[in-house]
C-alpha positions as CSV (number, residue, x, y, z in Angstrom):
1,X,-59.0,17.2,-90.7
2,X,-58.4,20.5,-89.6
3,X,-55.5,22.3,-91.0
4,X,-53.2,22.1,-88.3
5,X,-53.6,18.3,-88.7
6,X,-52.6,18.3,-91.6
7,X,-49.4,20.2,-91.9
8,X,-48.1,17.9,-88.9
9,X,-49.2,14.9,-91.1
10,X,-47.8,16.2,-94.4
11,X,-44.7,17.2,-92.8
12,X,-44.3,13.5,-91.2
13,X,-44.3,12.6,-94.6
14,X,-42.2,15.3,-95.6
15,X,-39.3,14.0,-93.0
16,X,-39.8,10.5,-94.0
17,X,-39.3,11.4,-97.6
18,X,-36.1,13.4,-96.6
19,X,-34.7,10.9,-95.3
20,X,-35.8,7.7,-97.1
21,X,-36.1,8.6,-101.3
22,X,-37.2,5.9,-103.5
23,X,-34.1,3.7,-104.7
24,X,-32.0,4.7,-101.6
25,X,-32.0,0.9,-100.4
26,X,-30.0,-0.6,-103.8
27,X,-26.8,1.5,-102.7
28,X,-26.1,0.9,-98.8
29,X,-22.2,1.6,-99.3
30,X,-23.3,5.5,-100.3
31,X,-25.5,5.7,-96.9
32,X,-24.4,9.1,-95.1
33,X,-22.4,8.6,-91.7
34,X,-23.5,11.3,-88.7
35,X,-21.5,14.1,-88.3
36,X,-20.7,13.5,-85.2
37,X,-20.7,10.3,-82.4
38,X,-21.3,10.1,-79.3
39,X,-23.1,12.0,-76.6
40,X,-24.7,15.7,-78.2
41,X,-26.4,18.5,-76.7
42,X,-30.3,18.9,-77.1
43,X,-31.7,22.9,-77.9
44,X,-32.3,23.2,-73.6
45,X,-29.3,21.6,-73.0
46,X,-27.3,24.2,-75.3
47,X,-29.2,27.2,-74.2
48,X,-28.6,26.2,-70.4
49,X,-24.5,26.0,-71.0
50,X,-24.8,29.6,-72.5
51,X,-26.4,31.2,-69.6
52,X,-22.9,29.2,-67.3
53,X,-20.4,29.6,-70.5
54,X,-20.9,32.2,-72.4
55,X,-18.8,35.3,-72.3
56,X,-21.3,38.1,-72.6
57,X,-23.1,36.5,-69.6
58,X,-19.9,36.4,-67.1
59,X,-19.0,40.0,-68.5
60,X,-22.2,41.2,-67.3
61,X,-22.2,39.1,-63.9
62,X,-19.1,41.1,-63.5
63,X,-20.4,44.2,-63.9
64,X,-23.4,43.6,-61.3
65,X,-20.5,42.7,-58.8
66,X,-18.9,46.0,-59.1
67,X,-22.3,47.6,-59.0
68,X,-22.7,45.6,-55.4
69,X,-19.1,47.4,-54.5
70,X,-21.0,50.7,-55.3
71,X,-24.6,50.2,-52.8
72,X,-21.7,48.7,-50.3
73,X,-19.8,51.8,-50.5
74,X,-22.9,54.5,-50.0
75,X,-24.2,52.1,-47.1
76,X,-22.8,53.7,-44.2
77,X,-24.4,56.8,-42.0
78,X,-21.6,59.3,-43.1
79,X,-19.3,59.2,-45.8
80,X,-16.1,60.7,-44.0
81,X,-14.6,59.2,-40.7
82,X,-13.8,60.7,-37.7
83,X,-10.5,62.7,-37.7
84,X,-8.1,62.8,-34.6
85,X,-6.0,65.3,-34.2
86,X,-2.8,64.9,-31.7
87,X,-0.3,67.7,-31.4
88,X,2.1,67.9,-28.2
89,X,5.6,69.6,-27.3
90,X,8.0,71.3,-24.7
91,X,7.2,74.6,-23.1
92,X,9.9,76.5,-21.0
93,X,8.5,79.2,-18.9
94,X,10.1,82.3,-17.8
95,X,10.8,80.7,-14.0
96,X,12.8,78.3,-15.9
97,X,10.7,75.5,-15.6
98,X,9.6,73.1,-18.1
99,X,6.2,71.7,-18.8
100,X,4.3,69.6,-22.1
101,X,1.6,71.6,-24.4
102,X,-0.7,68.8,-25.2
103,X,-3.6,69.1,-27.5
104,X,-6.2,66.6,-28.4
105,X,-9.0,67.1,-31.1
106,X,-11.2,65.0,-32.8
107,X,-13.9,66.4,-35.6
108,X,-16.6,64.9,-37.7
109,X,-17.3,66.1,-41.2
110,X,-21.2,66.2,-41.7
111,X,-23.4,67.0,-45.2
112,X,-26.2,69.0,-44.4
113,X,-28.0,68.5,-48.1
114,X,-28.9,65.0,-47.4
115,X,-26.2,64.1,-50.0
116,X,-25.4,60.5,-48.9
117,X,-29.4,59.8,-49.2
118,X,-29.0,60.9,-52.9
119,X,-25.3,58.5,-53.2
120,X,-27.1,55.3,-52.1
121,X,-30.2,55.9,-53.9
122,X,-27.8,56.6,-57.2
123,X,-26.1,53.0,-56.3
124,X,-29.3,51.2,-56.0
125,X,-30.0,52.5,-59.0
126,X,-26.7,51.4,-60.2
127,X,-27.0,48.2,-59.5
128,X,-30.9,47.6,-60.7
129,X,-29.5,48.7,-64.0
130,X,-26.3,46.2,-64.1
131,X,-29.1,43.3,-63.3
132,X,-31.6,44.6,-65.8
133,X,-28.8,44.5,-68.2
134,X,-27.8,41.3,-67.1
135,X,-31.4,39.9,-68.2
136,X,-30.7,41.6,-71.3
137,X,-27.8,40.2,-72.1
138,X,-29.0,36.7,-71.2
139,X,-32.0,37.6,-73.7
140,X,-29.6,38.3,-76.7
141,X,-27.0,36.0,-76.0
142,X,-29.5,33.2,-75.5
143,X,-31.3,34.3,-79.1
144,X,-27.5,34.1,-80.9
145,X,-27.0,30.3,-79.4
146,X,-30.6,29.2,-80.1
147,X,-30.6,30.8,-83.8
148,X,-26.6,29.3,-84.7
149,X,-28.5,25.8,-82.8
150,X,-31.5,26.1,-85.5
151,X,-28.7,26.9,-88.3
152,X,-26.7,23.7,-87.2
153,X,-29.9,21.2,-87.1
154,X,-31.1,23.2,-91.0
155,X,-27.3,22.1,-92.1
156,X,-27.2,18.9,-90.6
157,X,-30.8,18.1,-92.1
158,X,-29.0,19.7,-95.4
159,X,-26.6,16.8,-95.6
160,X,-28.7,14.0,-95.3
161,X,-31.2,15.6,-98.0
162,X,-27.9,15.7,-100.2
163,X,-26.8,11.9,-99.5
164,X,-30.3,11.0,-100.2
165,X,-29.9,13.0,-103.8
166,X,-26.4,11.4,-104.0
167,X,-28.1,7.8,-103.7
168,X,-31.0,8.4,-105.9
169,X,-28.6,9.6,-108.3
170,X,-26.5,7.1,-108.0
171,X,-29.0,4.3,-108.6
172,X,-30.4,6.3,-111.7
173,X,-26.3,6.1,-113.6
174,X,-26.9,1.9,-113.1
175,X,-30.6,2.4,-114.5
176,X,-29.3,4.2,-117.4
177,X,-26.1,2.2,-118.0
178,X,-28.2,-0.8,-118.4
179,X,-30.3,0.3,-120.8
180,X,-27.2,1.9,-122.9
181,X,-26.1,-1.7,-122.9
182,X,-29.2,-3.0,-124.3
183,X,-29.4,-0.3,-126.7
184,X,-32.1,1.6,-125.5
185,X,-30.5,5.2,-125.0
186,X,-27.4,7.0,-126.4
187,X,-24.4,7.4,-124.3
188,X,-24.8,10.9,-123.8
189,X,-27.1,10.1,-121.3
190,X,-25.0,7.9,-119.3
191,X,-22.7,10.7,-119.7
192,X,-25.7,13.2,-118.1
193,X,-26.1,10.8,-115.5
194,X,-22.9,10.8,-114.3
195,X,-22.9,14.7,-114.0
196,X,-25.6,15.3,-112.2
197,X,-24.3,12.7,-109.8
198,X,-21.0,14.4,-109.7
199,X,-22.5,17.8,-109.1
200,X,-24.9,15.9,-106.3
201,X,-21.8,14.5,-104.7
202,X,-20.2,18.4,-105.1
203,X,-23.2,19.9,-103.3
204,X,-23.1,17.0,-100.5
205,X,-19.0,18.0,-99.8
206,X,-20.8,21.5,-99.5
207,X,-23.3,21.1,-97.0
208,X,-21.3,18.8,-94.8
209,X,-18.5,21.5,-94.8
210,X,-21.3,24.3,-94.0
211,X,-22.4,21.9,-91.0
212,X,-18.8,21.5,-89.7
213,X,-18.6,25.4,-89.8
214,X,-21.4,26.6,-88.1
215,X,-21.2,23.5,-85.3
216,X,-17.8,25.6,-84.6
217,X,-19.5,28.8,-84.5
218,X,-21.8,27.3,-81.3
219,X,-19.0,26.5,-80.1
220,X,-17.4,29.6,-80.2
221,X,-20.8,31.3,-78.5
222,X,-20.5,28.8,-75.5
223,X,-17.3,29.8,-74.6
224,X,-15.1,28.5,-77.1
225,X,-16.4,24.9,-76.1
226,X,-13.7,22.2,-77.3
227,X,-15.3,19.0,-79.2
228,X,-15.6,16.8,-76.4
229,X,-17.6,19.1,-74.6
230,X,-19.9,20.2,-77.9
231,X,-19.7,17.0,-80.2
232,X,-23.1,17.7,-81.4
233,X,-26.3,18.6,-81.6
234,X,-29.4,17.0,-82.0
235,X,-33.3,17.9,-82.1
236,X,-36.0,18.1,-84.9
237,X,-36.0,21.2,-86.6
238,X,-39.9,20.9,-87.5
239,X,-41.0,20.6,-84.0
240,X,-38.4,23.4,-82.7
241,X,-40.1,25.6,-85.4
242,X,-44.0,24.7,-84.3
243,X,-43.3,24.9,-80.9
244,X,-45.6,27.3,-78.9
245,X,-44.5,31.0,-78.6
246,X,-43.5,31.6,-75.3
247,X,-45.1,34.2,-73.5
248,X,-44.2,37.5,-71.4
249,X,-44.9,37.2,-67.6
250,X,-46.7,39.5,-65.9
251,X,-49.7,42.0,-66.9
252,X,-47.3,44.4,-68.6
253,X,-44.5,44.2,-71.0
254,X,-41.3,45.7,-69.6
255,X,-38.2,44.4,-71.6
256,X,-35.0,44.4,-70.1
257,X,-33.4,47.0,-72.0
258,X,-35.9,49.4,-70.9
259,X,-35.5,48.7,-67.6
260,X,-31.7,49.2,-67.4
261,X,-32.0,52.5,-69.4
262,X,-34.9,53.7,-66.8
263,X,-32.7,52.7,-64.0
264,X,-30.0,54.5,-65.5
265,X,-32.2,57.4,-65.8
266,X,-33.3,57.5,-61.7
267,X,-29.4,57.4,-61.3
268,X,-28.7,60.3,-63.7
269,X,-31.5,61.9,-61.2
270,X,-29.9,61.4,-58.3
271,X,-26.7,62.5,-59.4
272,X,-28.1,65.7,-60.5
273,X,-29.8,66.1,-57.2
274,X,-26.3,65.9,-55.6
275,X,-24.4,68.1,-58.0
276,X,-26.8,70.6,-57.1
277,X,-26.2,69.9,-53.2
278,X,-22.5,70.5,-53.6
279,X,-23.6,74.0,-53.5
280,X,-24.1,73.5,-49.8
281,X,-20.7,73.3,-47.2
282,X,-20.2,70.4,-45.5
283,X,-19.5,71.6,-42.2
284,X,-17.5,69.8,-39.5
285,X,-18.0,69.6,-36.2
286,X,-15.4,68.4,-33.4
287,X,-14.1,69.0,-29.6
288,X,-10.5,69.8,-29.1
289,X,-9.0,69.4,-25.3
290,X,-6.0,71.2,-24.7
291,X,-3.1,71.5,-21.7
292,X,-1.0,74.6,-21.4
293,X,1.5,73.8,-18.8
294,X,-0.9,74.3,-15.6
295,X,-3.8,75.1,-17.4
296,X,-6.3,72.5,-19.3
297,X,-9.7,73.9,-21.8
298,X,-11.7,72.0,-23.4
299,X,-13.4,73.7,-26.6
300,X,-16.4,72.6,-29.5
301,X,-14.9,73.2,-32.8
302,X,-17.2,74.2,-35.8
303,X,-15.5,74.3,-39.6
304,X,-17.3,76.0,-42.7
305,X,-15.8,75.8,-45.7
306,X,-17.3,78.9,-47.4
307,X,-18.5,78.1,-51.4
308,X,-17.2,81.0,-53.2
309,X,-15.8,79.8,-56.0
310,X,-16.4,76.2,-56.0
311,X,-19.9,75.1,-56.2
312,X,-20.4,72.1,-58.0
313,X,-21.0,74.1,-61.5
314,X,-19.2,71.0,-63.1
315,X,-20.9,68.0,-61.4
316,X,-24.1,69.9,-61.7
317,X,-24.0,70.5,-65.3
318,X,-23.2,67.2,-66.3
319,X,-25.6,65.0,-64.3
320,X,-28.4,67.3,-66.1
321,X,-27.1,66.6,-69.1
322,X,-27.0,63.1,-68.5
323,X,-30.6,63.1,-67.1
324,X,-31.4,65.2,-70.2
325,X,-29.7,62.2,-72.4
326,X,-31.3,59.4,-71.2
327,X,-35.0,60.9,-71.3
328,X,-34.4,61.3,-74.5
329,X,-33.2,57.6,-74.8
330,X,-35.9,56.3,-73.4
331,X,-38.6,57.6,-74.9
332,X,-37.2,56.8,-78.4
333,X,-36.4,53.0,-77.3
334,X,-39.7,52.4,-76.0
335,X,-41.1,53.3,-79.8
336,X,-38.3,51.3,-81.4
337,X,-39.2,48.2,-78.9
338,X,-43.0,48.6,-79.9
339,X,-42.1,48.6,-83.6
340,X,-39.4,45.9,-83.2
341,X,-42.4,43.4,-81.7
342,X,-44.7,44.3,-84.4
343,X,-42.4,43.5,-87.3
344,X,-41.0,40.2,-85.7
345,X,-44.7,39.0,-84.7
346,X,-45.5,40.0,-88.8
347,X,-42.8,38.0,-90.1
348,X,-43.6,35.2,-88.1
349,X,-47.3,34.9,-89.1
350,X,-45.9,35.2,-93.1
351,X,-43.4,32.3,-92.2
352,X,-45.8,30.1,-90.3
353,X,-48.1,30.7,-93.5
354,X,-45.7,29.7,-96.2
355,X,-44.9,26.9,-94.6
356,X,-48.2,25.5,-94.4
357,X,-49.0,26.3,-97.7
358,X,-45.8,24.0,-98.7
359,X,-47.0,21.1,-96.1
360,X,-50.7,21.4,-97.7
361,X,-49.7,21.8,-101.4
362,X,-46.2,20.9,-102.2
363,X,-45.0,17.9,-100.4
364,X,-48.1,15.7,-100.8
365,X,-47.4,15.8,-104.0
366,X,-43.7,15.2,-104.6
367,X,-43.9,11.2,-103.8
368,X,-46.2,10.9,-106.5
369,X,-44.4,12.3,-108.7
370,X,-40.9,11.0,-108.7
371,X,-42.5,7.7,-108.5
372,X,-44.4,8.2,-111.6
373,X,-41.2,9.8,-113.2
374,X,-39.2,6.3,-112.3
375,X,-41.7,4.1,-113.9
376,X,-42.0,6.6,-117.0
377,X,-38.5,6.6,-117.4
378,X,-37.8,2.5,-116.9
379,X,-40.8,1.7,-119.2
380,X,-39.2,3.9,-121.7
381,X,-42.0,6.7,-121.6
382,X,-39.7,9.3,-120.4
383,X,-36.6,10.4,-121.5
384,X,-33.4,10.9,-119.1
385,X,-33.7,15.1,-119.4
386,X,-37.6,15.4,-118.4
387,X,-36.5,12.4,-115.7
388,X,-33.8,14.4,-114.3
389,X,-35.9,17.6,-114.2
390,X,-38.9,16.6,-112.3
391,X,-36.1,15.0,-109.7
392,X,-34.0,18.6,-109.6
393,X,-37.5,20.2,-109.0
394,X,-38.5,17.4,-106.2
395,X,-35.0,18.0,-104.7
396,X,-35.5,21.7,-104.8
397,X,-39.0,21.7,-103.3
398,X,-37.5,19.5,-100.6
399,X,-34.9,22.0,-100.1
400,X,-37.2,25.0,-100.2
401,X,-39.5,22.8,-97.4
402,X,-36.2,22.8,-94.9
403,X,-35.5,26.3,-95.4
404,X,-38.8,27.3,-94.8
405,X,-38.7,25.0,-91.2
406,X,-35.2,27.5,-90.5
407,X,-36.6,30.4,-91.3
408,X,-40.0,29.9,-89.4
409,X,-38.2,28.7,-86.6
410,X,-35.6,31.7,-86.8
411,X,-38.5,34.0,-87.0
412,X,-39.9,33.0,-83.9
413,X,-37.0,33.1,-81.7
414,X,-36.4,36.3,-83.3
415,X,-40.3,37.1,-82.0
416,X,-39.6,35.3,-78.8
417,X,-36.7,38.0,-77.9
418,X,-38.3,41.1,-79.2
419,X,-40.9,40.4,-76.7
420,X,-38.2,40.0,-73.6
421,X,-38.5,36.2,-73.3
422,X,-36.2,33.3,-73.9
423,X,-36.4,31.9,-76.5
């Protein structure tokens, strides 16, 4: 059997030991009651009402709307509209007679720098970025749900690994006050026995309270879900944890984040570009008709605004800066990206190896064991304290088994993100 084999089969056995101990069947009335009833959200089904509910996601689809305003604005041929110009009045001439002045004009501003070229490429750009960061926050939002999802499932599995303890201890106070009634052990260890069952029953309040807690915390990341929307969730941790790592379309890895913050960079570009065009006039041409009592002219008008003092020093200085800014930016995120893959792909090999090694080496084992430990201790072989250690370190190994499954399934959504993909 090849090794892969058997860590799924060891960790069958694993879950079935979870969730059936030896001795659970003699105390039905302590049998632990799901969290939650009726109908419960699977990991898809979660991650698909976080891309429609949650509020990073409409915060961003905002922002791509406004960017939409931006390309609509810089669409037309010219930014300025036509001007019309309409001045009339009385004249009295020296005869006596009276006449109307009436002048007509209508002028066109016009940028000679190819400025509005710049504008709409600087709104494209504008926009690319909003939807690259869009993606991005899709990525991250969607790696919060699914990793409070895996936290939920690790808690829930928590509670029935508890009411399994709870049973099992409860079964072992009967074993033990029968045999102080026939003599066979002192009452302190009824007294022991009733502890630990106390303690088990403490740790069981725990977990269930822990479950209850992060269930609202899912909800909270969907949109402040009520209950009937998010009774639940269900899905099997150990198979969420194996599944296959999904992979990065395409030849070439270009996360999201890099994309909006090169996107932001060819807008920083552009609006450099046009800072330094403001150093240009915008001239403005027009043609004007006039009447002077008998006499009508109609003239071209050409205006030049003359840039003396005003030539786009400010606007210049800051788009360069910006530009300067963001190259900068970019060049350190693409390191911190590269480094960010590499660490979560190394802690996601470590995890995947651990748990193997408990699946191969531990688990196999723990059956075994606390059956031989029952018989020992009912045939009188064993007493209660070596009885109740080999079932803390069963319980514990069991434990250590599900944290393992959440933090091998953590790591590789964590993995899954750092390379740009959902998770």
């Amino acid at each position: 059997m090849s090794t892969r084999s058997a860590t799924a089969a060891f960790g069958l056995a694993a879950a079935l030991l979870v969730t059936c101990p030896a001795g659970a069947s003699s105390a039905p009335s302590l049998s632990i009651q799901p969290l939650r009833r009726g109908p419960v959200l699977t990991f898809e089904a979660t991650l698909a009402l976080a891309r429609e509910r949650a509020p990073a996601l409409m915060e961003a689809r905002a922002h791509v709307q406004a960017a939409r305003g931006a390309v609509a604005g810089a669409a037309p041929l010219l930014r300025g509209n036509p001007q019309l110009d309409v001045q009339a009045g009385p004249r009295r001439l020296v005869t006596g007679a009276r006449g109307l002045d009436l002048a007509v004009g209508l002028s066109q501003p016009l940028e000679i720098g190819g400025q509005q070229g710049l504008r709409r490429e600087a709104a494209r750009a504008g926009l690319s970025r909003e939807e690259a960061a869009l993606r991005d926050a899709e990525r991250l939002t969607l790696g919060e749900v699914a990793a409070c999802f895996l936290r939920v499932l690790h808690a829930q599995e928590r509670v029935k690994l508890a009411g399994a303890s709870v049973v099992a201890l409860h079964d072992t106070v009967h074993a033990t006050e029968r045999r102080f009634e026939a003599g066979d052990v002192p009452v302190v260890d009824v007294n022991v026995a009733r502890v630990a069952r106390a303690r088990a029953r403490a740790e069981q309040a725990i977990a269930m309270g822990e479950a209850e807690a992060l269930m609202s915390e899912l909800r909270a990341l969907l949109g402040g879900a009520s209950i009937p929307e998010v009774p639940g969730v269900q899905g099997d941790l150990r198979t969420l944890a194996l599944a296959p790592l999904p992979r990065p379309g395409g030849k070439t890895l270009e996360r999201a984040d890099l994309t909006a913050l090169e996107e932001e960079h060819t807008q920083a570009r552009a609006t450099a570009s046009l800072g330094r065009r403001e150093a240009l006039p915008d001239v403005t041409l027009g043609v004007r008709y006039q009447r002077e009592a008998a006499e009508t002219a109609l003239l071209g008008t050409l205006s030049v605004p003359l840039p003396v003092f005003s030539r786009g020093q400010e606007a210049r200085a800051r788009a360069e800066a910006e530009e300067g800014r963001i190259t900068g930016l970019l060049k350190v995120a693409r390191l911190a990206v590269s480094n960010q893959i590499s660490v979560a792909g190394h802690r996601y090999s470590a995890r995947l190896d651990a748990l193997e090694l408990l699946e191969t080496e531990a688990l196999p084992l723990l059956t075994d064991n606390e059956a031989l430990a029952r018989r020992s201790y009912d045939a009188g072989e064993l007493d209660l304290a070596g009885f109740m250690l080999i079932r803390r370190d069963t319980l514990e190994a069991r434990t250590a088994w599900l944290d393992s499954l959440l933090e091998l399934a953590l790591a590789r959504v964590r993995y899954a993100m750092e390379q740009g993909v959902t998770p």
